[in-house]
C-alpha positions, 0 to 999 in steps of 0.5 A, a space after each residue: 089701945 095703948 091704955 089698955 097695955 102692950 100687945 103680943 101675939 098669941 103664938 107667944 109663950 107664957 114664959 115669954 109673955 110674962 117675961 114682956 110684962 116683967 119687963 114693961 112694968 105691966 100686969 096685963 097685956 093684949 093678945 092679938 092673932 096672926 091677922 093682928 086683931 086683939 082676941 083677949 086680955 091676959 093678967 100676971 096673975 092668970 099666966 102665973 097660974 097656968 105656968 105653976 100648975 102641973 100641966 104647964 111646959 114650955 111649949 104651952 103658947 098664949 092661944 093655948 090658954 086663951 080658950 076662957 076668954 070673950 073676944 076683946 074689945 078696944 075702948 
């Protein structure tokens, strides 16, 4: 799992998800639920884009934006 990059949960915020991936010098990051089980791959570019458009706050959580995704799969 770690190849496939750091793991946050998705209760976490998008600023907070993109400040874990500034910080791990990563473009990506693994969402995994409350029973700690991955359920998606996000991209700089995809939480970028949420945080930019005109609906974003800051109480819009990973979960929120996941809707879009397929259930992940570990390598």
């Amino acid at each position: 799992m770690d190849s496939a990059g750091p793991q946050v949960w998705d209760d976490m915020s998008v600023e907070v998800a993109l400040s874990v991936m500034a910080a791990a010098r990563t473009g990506r990051l693994v969402v995994c639920d409350q029973d700690s089980q991955c359920t998606a791959l996000v991209t700089q570019r995809e939480l970028t884009a949420v945080r930019n458009s005109s609906a974003y706050t800051d109480r819009v959580r990973l979960r929120d934006v996941l809707g879009v995704h397929a259930p992940f799969a570990a390598p």
